[in-house]
SEDREN-103017 format. One record per residue (C-alpha): residue in three letters; z, y, x. Coordinates in nm, 3 decimals. Example, Ala and Ser with C-alpha at 12.3 -4.5 7.8 and 13.67 -1.06 7.14 Angstrom:
2
+-----+---------+---------+---------+
!   r !      pz !      py !      px !
+-----+---------+---------+---------+
! ALA !   0.780 !  -0.450 !   1.230 !
! SER !   0.714 !  -0.106 !   1.367 !
+-----+---------+---------+---------+
end
This chain:
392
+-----+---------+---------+---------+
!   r !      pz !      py !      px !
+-----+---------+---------+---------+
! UNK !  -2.357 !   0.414 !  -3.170 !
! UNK !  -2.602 !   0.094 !  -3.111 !
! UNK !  -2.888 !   0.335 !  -3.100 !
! UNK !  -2.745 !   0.579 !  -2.906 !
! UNK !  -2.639 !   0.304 !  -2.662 !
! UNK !  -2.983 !   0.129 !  -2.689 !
! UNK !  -3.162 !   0.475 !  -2.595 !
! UNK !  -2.890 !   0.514 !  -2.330 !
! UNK !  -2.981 !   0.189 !  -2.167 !
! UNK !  -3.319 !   0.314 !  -2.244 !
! UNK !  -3.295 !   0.600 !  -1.985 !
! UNK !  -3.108 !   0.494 !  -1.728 !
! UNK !  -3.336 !   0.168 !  -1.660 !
! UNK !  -3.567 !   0.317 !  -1.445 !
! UNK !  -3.297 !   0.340 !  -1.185 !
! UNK !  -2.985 !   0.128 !  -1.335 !
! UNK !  -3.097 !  -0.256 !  -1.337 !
! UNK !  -2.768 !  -0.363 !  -1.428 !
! UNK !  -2.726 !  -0.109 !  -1.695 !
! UNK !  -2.710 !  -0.379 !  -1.978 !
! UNK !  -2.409 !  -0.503 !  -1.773 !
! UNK !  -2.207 !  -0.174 !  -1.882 !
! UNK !  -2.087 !  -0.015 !  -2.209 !
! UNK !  -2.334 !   0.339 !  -2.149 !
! UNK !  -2.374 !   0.616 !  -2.395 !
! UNK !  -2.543 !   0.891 !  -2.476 !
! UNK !  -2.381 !   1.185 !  -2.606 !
! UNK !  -2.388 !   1.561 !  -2.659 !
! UNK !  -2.353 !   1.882 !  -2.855 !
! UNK !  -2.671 !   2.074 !  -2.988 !
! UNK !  -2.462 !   2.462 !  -3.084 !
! UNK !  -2.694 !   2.746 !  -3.169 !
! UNK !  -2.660 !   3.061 !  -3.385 !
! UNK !  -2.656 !   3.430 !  -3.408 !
! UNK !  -2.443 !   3.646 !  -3.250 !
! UNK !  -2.393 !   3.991 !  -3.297 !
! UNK !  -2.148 !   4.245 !  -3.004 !
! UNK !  -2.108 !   4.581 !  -3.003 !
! UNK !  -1.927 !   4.712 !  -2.667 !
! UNK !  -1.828 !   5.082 !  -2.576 !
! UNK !  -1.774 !   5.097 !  -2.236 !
! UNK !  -1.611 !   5.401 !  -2.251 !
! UNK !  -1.803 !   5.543 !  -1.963 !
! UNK !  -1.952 !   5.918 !  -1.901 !
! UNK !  -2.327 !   5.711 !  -1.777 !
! UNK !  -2.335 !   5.501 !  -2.056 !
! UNK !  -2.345 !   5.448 !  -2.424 !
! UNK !  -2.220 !   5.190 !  -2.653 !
! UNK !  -2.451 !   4.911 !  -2.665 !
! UNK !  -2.565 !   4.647 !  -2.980 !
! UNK !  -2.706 !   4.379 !  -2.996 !
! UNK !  -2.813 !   4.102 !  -3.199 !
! UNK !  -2.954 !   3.802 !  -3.068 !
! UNK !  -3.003 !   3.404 !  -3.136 !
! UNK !  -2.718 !   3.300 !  -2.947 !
! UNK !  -2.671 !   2.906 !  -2.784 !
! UNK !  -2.318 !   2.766 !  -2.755 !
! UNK !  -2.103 !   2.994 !  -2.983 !
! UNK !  -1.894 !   2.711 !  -3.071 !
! UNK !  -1.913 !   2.502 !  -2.766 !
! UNK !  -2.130 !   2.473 !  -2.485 !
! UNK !  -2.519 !   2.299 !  -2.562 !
! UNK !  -2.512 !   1.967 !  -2.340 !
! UNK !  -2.627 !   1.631 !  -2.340 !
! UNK !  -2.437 !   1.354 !  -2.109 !
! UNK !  -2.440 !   1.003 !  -2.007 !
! UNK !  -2.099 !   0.775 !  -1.976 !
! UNK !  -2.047 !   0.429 !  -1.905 !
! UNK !  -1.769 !   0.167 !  -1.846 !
! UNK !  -1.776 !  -0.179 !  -1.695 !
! UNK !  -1.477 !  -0.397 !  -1.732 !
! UNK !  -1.429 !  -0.565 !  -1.380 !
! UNK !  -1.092 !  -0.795 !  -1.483 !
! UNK !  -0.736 !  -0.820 !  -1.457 !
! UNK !  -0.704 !  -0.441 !  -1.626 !
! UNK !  -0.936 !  -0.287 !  -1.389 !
! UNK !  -1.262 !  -0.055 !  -1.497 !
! UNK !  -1.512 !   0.125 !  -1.336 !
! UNK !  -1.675 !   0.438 !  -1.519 !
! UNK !  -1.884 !   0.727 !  -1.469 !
! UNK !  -1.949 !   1.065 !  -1.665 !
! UNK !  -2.284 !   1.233 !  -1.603 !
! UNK !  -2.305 !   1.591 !  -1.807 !
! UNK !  -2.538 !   1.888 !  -1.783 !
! UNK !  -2.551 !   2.175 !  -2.019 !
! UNK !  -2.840 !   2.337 !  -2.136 !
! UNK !  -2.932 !   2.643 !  -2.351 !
! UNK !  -3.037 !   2.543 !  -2.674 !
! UNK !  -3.203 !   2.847 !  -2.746 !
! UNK !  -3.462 !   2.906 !  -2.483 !
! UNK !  -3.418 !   2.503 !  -2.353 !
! UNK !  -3.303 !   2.666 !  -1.975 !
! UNK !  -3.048 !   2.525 !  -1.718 !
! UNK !  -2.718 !   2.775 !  -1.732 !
! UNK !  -2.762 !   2.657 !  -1.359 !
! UNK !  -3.042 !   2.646 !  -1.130 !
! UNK !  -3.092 !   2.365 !  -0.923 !
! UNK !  -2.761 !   2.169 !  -1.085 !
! UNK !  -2.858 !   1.860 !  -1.343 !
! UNK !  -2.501 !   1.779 !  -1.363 !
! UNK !  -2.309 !   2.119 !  -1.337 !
! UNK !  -2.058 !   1.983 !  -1.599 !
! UNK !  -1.932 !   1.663 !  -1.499 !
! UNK !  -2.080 !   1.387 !  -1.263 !
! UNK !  -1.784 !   1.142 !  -1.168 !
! UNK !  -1.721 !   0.802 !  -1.060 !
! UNK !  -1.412 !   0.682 !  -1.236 !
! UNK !  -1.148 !   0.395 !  -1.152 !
! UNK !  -0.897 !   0.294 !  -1.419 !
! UNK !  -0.613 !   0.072 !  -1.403 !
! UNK !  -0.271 !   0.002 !  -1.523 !
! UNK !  -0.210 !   0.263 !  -1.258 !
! UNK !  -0.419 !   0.525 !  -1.444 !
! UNK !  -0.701 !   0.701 !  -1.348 !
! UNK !  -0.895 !   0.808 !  -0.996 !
! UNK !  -1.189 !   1.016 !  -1.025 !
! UNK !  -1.420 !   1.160 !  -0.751 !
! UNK !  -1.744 !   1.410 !  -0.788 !
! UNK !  -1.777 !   1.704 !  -0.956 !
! UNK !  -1.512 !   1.746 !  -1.211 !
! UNK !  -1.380 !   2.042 !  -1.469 !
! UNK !  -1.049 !   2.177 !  -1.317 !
! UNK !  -0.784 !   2.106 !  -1.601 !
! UNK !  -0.690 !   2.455 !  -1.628 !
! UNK !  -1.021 !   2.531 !  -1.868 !
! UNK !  -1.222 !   2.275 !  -2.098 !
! UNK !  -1.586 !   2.240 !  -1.980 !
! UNK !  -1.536 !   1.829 !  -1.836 !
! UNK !  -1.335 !   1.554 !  -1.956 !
! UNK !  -1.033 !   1.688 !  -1.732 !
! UNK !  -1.001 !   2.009 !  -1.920 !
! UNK !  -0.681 !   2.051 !  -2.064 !
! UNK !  -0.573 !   2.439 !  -2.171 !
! UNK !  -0.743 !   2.417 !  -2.477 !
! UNK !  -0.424 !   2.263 !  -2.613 !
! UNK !  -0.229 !   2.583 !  -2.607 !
! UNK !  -0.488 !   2.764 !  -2.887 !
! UNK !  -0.599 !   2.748 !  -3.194 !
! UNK !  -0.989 !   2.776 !  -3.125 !
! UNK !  -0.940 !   2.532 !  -2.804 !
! UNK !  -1.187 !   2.684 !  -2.531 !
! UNK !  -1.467 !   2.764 !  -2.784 !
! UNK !  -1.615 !   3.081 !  -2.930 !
! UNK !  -1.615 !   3.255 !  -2.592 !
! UNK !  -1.927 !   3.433 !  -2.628 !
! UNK !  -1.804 !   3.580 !  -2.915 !
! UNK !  -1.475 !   3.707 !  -2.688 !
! UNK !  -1.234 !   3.510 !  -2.926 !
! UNK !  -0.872 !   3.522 !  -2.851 !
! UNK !  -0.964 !   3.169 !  -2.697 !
! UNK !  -0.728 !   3.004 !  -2.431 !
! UNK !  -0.896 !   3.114 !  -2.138 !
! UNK !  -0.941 !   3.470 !  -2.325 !
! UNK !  -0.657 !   3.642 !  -2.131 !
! UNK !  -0.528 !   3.348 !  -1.918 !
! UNK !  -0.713 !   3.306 !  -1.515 !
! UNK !  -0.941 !   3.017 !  -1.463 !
! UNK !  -0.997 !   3.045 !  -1.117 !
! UNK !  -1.287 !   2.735 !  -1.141 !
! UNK !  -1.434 !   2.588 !  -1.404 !
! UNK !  -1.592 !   2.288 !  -1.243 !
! UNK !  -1.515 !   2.222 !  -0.867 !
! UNK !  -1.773 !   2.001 !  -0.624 !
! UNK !  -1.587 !   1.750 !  -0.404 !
! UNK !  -1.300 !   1.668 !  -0.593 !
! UNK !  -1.064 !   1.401 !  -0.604 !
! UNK !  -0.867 !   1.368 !  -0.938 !
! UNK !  -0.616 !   1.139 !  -1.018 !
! UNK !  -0.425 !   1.114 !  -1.411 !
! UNK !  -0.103 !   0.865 !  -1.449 !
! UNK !  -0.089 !   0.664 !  -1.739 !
! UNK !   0.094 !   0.802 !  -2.055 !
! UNK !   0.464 !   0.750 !  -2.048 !
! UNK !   0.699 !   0.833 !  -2.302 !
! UNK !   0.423 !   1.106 !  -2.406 !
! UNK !   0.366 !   1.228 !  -2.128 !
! UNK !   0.050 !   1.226 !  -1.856 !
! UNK !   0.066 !   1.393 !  -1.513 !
! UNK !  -0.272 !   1.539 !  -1.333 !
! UNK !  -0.344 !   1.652 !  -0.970 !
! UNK !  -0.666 !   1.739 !  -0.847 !
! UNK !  -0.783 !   1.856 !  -0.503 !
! UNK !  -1.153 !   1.970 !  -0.413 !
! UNK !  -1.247 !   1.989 !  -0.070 !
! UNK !  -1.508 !   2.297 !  -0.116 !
! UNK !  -1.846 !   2.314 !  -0.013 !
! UNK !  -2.042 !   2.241 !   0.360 !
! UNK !  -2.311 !   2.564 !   0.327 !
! UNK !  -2.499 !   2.706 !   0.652 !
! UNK !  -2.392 !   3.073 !   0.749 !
! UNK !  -2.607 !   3.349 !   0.876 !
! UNK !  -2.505 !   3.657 !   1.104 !
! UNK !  -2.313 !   3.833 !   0.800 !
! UNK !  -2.230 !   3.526 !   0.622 !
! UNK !  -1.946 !   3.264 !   0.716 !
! UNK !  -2.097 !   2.895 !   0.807 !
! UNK !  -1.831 !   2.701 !   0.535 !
! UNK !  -1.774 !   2.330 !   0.629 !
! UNK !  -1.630 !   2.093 !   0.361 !
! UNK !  -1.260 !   2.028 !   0.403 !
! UNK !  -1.192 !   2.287 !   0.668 !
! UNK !  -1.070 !   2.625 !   0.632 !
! UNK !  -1.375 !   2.763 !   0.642 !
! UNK !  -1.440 !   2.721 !   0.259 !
! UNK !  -1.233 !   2.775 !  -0.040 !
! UNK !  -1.032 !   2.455 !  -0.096 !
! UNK !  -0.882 !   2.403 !  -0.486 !
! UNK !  -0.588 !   2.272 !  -0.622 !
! UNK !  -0.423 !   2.227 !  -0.924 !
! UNK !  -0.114 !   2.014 !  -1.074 !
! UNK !  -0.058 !   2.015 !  -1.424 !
! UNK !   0.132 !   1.722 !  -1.741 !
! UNK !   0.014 !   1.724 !  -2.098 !
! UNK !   0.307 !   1.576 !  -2.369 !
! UNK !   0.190 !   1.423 !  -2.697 !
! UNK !   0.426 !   1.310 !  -2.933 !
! UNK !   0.361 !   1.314 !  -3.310 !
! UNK !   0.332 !   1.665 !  -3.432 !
! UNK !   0.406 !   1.847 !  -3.083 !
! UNK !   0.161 !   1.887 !  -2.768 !
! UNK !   0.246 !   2.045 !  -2.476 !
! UNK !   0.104 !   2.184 !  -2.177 !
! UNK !   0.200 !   2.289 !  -1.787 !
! UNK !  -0.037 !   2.357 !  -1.507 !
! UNK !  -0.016 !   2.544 !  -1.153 !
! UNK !  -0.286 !   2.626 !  -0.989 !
! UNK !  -0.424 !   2.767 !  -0.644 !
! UNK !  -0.722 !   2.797 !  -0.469 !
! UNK !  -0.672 !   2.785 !  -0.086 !
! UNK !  -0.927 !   3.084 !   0.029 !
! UNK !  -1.115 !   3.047 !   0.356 !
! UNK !  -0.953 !   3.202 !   0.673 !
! UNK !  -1.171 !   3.066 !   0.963 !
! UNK !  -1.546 !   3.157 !   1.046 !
! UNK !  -1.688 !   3.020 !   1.390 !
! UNK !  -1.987 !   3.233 !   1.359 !
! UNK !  -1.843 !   3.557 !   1.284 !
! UNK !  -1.667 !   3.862 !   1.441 !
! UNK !  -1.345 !   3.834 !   1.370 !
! UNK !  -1.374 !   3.485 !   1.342 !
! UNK !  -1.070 !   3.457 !   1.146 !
! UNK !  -0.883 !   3.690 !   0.847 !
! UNK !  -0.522 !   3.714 !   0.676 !
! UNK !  -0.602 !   3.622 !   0.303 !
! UNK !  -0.338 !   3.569 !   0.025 !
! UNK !  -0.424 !   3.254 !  -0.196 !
! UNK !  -0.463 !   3.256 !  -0.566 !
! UNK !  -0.198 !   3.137 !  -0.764 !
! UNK !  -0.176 !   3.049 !  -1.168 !
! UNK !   0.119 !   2.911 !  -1.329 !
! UNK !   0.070 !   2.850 !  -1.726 !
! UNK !   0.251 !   2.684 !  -2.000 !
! UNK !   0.215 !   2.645 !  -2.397 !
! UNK !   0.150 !   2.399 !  -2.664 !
! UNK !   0.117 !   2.329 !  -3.048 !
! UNK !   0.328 !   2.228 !  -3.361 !
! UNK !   0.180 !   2.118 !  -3.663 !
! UNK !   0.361 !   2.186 !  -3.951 !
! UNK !   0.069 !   1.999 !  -4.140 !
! UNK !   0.032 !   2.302 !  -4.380 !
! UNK !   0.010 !   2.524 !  -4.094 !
! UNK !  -0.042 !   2.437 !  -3.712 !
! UNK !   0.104 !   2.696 !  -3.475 !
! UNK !  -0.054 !   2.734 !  -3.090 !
! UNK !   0.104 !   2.959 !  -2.802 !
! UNK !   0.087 !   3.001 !  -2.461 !
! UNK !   0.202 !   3.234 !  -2.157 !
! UNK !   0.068 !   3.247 !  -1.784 !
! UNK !   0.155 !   3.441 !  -1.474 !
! UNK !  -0.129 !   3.455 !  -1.219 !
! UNK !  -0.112 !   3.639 !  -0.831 !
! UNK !  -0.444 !   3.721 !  -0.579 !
! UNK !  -0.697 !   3.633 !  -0.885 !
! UNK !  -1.024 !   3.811 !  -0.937 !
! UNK !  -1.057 !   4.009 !  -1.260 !
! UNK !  -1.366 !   3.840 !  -1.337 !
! UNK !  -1.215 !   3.509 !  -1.360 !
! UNK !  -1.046 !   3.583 !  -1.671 !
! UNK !  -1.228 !   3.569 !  -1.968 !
! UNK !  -1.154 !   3.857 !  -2.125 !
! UNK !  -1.235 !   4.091 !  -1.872 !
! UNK !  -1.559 !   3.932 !  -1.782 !
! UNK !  -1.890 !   4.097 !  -1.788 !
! UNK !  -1.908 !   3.913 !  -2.132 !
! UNK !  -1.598 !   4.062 !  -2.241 !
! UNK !  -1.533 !   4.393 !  -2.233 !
! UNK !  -1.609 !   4.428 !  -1.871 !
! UNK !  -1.362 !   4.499 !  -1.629 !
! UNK !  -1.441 !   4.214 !  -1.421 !
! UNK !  -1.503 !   4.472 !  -1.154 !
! UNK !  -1.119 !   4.534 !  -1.137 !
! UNK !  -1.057 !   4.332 !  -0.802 !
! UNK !  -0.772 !   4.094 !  -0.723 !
! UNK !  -0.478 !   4.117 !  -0.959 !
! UNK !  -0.170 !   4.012 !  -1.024 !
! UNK !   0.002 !   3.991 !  -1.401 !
! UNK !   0.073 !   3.798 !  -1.717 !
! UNK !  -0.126 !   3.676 !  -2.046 !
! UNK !   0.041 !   3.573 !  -2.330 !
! UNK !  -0.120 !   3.436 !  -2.655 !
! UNK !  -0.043 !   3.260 !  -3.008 !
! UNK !  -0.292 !   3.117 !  -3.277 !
! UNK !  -0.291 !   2.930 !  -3.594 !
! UNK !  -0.526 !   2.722 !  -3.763 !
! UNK !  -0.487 !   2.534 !  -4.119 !
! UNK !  -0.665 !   2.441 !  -4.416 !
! UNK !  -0.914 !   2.679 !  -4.587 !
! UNK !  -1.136 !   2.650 !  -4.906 !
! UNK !  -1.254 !   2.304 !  -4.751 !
! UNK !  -1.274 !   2.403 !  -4.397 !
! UNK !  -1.057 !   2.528 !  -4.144 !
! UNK !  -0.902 !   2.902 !  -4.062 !
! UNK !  -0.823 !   3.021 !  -3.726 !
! UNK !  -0.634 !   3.358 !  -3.621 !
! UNK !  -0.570 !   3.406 !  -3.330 !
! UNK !  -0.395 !   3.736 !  -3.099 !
! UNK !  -0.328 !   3.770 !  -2.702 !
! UNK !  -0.219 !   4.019 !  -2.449 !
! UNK !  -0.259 !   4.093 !  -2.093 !
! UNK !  -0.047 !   4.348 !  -1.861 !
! UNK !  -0.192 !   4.308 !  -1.438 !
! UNK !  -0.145 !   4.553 !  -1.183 !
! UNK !  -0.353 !   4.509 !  -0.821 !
! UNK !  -0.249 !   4.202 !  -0.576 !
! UNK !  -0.093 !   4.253 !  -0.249 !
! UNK !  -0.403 !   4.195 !  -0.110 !
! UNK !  -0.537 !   4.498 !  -0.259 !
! UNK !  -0.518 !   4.831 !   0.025 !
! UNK !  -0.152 !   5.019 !  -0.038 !
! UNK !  -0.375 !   5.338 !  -0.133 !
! UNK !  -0.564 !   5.185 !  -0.369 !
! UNK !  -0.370 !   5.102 !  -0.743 !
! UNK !  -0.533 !   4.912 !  -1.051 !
! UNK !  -0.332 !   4.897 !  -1.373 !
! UNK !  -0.494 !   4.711 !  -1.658 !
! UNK !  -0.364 !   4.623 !  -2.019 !
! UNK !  -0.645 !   4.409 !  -2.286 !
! UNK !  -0.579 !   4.341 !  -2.641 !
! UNK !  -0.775 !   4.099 !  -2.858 !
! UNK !  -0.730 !   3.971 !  -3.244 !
! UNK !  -0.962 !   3.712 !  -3.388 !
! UNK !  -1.033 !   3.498 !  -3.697 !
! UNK !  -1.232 !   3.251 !  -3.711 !
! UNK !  -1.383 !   2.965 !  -3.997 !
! UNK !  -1.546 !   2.607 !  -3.970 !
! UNK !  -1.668 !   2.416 !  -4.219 !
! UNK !  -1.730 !   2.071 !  -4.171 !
! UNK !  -2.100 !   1.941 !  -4.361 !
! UNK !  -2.004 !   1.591 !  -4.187 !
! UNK !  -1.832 !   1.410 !  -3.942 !
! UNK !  -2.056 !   1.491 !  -3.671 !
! UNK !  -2.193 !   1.898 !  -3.787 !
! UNK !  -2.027 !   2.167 !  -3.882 !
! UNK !  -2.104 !   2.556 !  -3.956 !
! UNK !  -1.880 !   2.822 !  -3.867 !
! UNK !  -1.787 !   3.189 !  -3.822 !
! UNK !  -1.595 !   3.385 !  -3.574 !
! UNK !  -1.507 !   3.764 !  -3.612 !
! UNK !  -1.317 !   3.941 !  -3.277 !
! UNK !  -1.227 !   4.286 !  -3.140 !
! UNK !  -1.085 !   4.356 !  -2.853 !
! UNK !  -0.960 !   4.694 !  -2.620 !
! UNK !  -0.915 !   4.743 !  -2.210 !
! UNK !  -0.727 !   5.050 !  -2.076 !
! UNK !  -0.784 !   5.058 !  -1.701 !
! UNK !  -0.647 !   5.295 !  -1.487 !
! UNK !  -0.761 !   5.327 !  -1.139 !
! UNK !  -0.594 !   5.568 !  -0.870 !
! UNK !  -0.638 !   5.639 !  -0.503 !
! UNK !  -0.394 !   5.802 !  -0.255 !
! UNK !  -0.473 !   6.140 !  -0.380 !
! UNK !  -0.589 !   6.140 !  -0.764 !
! UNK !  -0.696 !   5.927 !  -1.045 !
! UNK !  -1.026 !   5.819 !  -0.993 !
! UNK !  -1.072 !   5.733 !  -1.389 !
! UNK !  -0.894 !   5.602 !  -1.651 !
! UNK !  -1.081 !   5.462 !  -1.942 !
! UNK !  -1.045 !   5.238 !  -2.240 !
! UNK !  -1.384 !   4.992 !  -2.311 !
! UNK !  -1.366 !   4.778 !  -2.633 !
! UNK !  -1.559 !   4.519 !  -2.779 !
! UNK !  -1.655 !   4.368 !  -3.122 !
! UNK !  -1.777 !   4.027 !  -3.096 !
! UNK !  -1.905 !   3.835 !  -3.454 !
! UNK !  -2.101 !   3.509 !  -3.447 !
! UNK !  -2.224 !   3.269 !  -3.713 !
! UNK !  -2.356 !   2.910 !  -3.619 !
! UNK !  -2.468 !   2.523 !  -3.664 !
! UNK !  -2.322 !   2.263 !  -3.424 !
! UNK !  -2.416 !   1.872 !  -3.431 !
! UNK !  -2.261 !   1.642 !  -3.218 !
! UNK !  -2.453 !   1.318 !  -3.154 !
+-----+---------+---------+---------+
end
């Protein structure tokens, strides 16, 4: 920790001068190995594809970051999280133009909890320090290249990480902590077919979420509800405004350890989200992201315990949707997804592990229009990855 502190100081000098004033640290996750997915889309054009290929963030996402802490008296601290992923295999940004794109937050804490502003992980997935739904599986928010039976696998996540947000935590009482967060969207020019957005206004999408975590010996539980206001208003185009339904996620779930066994489940409902936002259906997944805005349910349940050293995971989950209200009256989406996964880790110390993850999972998407079925098919996916991970 002193050298990681020392090198922290280290980088930040150049532009901190009061650096050695603060508790900063560096941190991060170095996660690379191979992954191997074989996916049938189950489509007249095309045929099933495999491939193998050296794979970064199986386990959990490559990233270095940057924290610190001041202690400014009578209870009060100032803090800030800096945190940008990377792609250990090829050394890449996952975004262009972003340093940051997983956390960068200025942080007050207090005996009234916490305030955070900047760009911040909504606490419906588990990129930032706010994510939370990891708590209602087994293999927390990991594995997801692999298409594990995750907890983001069949649940929405409208946003991963929102700009302009203002987050606020309480401080734990009687196990329990309640979040909110709100993100004011984006300021972005328009052009004569795009919409001019202005931060805070109903011109861009606006997100908000509410959610409590409870923590009390063996049991951990989890509630969120979640929206994201779309824009309505554009000054620069014809119509200049439109009638759009907001998104809508409710989820709940938890964990029990029986210490020989620990036992994860979880439900959601979700209304007006896009197909591609959960992670099953992605491009990733077995690729009906394309299915528009739907409306539906996810359930899931996982276990995890001790296994020839290391740790076992298994892990199942189901999704029924049907198209939003949004979607035209002629037009009618019905999608169902499966997926069943196990999973191993073995732990060479307290900071690296190896593991394993083994998934398969089946759509069945039926499409219709006024007048016939336009297709009805049934892609699947087999996802199986082996890897190293060191945390430093």
């Amino acid at each position: 920790m002193f050298k990681k502190s020392l090198a922290a100081v280290a980088l930040l000098g150049a532009f901190a001068g009061s650096a050695f004033a603060a508790d900063v640290t560096l941190y991060g996750v170095v996660d690379e190995g191979f992954l191997y997915t074989h996916k049938d889309a189950d489509d007249t054009t095309s045929d099933a594809v495999d491939n193998l290929e050296l794979k970064s963030g199986i386990q959990a996402g490559s990233h270095w970051g940057l924290k610190g802490t001041e202690d400014l008296g009578n209870g009060l601290k100032v803090g800030f999280i800096l945190e940008s992923g990377f792609n250990a295999d090829d050394g890449t940004q996952p975004t262009a133009g972003t340093l940051f794109n997983r956390e960068a937050s200025l942080n007050v804490m207090g005996p009234f909890g916490q305030l955070s502003l900047g760009k911040i992980g909504a606490i419906t997935q588990g990129t930032s320090s706010w994510g939370k739904v990891g708590a209602v599986s087994a293999f927390g928010t990991s594995y997801g290249a692999a298409n594990v039976a995750n907890a983001t696998n069949v649940f929405s996540a409208p946003t991963s990480v929102a700009d302009n947000m203002i987050a606020y935590q309480t401080p734990k009482f009687a196990g329990f902590t309640v979040y909110a967060q709100y993100s004011m969207g984006n300021s972005k020019a328009g052009t004569t077919s795009t919409p001019t957005q202005v931060e805070n206004k109903s011109s861009t999408d606006r997100y908000y979420a509410l959610g409590a975590t409870y923590a009390n010996g063996p049991a951990n539980l989890y509630f969120a509800v979640d929206s994201f206001n779309y824009a309505s208003y554009f000054d620069n185009l014809t119509p200049s405004t439109k009638d759009v339904d907001d998104s809508l996620t409710v989820a709940f779930g938890g964990s029990y350890d029986f210490s020989v066994v620990k036992v994860f489940a979880g439900a959601q409902y979700f209304d007006e989200v896009d197909a591609g936002s959960i992670g099953g259906l992605k491009a990733t997944g077995v690729g009906l992201n394309k299915s528009g805005k739907l409306e539906g349910y996810g359930l899931q349940a996982s276990v995890s315990a001790p296994l020839a050293g290391g740790t076992g995971y298994f892990g199942v989950g189901y999704l029924d949707a049907s198209e939003a209200d949004s979607v035209a009256a002629a037009d009618g989406v019905d999608v169902k997804y499966y997926v069943t996964s196990v999973g191993y880790k073995y732990d060479l110390s307290k900071r690296t592990n190896v593991y394993g993850v083994l998934s398969y999972a089946k759509g069945d998407q039926d499409v219709t229009t006024a007048t016939a079925t336009v297709y009805d098919r049934k892609p699947s996916m087999v996802g199986f990855g082996v890897g190293l991970r060191h945390n430093f």
